[in-house]
C-alpha positions in Angstrom: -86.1 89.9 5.0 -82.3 90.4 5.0 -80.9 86.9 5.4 -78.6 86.5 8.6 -75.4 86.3 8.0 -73.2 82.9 9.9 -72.2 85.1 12.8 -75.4 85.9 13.4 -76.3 82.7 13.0 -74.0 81.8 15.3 -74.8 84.5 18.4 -78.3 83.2 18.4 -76.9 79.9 19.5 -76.9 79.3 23.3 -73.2 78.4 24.8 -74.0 75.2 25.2 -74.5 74.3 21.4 -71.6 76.6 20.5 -69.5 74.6 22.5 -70.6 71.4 21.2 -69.9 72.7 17.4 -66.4 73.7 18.8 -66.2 70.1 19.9 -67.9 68.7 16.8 -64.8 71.2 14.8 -62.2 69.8 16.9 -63.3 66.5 16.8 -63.5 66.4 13.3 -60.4 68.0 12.6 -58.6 65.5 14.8 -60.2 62.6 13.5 -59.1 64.3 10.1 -55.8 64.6 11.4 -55.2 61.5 12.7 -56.4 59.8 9.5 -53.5 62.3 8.1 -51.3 61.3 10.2 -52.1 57.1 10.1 -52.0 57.2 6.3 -49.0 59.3 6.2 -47.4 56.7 8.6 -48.5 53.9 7.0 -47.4 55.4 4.0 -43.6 56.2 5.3 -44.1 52.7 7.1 -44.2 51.4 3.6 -41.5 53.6 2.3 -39.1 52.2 4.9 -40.2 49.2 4.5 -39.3 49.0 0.6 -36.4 51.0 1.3 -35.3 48.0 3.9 -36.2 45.4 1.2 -34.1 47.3 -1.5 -31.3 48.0 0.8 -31.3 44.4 2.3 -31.0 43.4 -1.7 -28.2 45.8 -2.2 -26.6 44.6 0.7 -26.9 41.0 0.0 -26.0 41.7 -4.1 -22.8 43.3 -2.7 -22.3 40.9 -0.1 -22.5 38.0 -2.9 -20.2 40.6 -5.2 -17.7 40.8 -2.0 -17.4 37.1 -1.5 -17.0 36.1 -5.2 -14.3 39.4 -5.5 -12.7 37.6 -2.4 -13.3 34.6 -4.2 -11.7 35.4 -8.0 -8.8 37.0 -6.0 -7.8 34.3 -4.0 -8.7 31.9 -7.4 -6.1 34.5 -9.0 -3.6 34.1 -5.9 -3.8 29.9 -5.9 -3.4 30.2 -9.8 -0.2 32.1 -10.1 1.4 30.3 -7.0 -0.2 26.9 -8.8 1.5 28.2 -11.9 5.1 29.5 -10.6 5.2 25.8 -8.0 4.6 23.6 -11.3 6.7 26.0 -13.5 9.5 25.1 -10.7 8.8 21.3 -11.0 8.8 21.0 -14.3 12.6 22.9 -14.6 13.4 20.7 -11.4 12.3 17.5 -13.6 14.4 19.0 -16.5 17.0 19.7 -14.8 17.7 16.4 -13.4 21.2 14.4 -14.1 22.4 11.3 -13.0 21.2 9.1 -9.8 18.7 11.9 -9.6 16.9 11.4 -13.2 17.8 7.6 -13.0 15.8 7.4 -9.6 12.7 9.4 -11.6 12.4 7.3 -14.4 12.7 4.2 -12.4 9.9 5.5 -10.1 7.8 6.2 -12.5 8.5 3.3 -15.0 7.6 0.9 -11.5 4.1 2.1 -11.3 3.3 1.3 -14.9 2.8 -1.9 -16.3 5.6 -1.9 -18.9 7.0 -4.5 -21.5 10.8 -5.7 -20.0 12.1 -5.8 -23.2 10.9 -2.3 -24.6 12.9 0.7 -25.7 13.1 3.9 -24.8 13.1 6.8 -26.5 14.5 10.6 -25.5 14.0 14.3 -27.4 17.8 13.5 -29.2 18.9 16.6 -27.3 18.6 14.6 -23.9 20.3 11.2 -25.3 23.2 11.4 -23.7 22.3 13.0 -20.5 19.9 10.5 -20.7 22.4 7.3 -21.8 24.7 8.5 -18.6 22.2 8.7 -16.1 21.0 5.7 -16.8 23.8 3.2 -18.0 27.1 2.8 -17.0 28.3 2.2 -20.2 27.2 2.7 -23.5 26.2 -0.4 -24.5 22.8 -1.1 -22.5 20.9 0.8 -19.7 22.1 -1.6 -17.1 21.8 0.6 -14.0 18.2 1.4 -15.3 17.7 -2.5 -15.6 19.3 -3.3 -12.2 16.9 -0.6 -10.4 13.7 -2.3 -11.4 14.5 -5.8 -11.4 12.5 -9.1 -12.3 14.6 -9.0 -15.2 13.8 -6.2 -17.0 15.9 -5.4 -20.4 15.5 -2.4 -21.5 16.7 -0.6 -24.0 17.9 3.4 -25.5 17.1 3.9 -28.9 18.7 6.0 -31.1 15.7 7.0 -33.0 14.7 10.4 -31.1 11.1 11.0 -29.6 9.1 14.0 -30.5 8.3 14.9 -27.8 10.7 18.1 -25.7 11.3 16.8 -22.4 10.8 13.2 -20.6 10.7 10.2 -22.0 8.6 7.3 -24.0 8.7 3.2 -23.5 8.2 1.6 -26.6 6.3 -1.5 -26.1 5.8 -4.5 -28.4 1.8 -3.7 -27.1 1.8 -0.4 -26.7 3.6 2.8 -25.7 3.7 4.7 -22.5 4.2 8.7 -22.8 6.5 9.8 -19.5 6.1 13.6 -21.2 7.4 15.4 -18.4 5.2 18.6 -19.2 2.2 16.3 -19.2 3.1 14.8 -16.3 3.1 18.1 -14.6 0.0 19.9 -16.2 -1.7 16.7 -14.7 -1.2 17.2 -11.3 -1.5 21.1 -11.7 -5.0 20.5 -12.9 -5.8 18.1 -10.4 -4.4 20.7 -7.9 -6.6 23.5 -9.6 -9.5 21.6 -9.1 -9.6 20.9 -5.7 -8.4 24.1 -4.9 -11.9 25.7 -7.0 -13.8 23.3 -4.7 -12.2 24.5 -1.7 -13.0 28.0 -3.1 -16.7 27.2 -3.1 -16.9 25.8 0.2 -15.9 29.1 1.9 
């Protein structure tokens, strides 16, 4: 007996069971497809997903790159300006003659605690712009002297500092430095710093 082929098969079938196997087909193919179609979502959901993640990284890597570019580029900005501003002081302090550099080392020699009867001693290049800002003769520093009070006598001595610019007391104690490039770098560092905290705050 000659076996019967599946369209045989399926013409001895009534419509009713035909139908159903259609149904059963379709119904498996859909649930087939939609388990295509859910895993292929979830799938691209976790695609996306990642992709969000590595994009939110990228974004937040260049958003940290962005604010410390901003941040080294203003740093660079408030150094050079810090450096040019104290560059200008320091050839301001230099620079200084008479009343002018009398009144500076008078302010600064009044908020130090300084031996009355110490010397001072100048780069010898500054002696005598020193000697005439300070004296008005050549024989003591009497204008110096005069500015301060509480009878302070101090002296200019002849022996020259080592130092390029400013000045230093000579105490019978100790010495006080009045380096005018010292003074400066000082303050500029002091500047610097509060202007890297500021930096950080932003």
């Amino acid at each position: 007996m000659t076996e019967k082929t599946i369209y045989e098969k399926i013409e001895e079938l009534g419509t009713e069971e035909l139908t159903q196997i259609k149904l059963d087909t379709l119904e498996l193919c859909e649930k087939t497809y939609n388990e295509i179609i859910l895993k292929a979502n979830n799938e691209a959901e976790k695609i996306i997903k990642d992709a969000k993640v590595k994009a939110s990284l990228i974004e937040t890597q260049q958003e940290h790159n962005s604010s410390l570019e901003r941040r080294q580029a203003k740093g660079k900005i408030y150094e050079d300006v810090v450096n040019e501003v104290f560059t200008k002081v320091l050839d301001h302090y230099n620079n200084l003659e008479g009343k002018k550099l009398l009144d500076l080392v008078a302010s600064l020699i009044s908020s130090e605690e300084v031996d009355k009867n110490a010397k001072i001693e100048v780069a010898e290049k500054d002696y005598n712009k020193y000697l005439q800002a300070l004296s008005s003769n050549k024989k003591d520093l009497d204008l110096l002297n005069k500015k301060l009070g509480n009878k302070f006598n101090l002296e200019l001595s002849k022996n020259p500092a080592n130092i390029d610019n400013g000045f230093i007391v000579i105490g019978t104690i100790y010495d006080l430095n009045f380096n005018f490039t010292d003074l400066v770098n000082t303050k500029k560092e002091e500047l610097q710093r509060d202007l890297i905290k500021h930096l950080f705050k932003e």
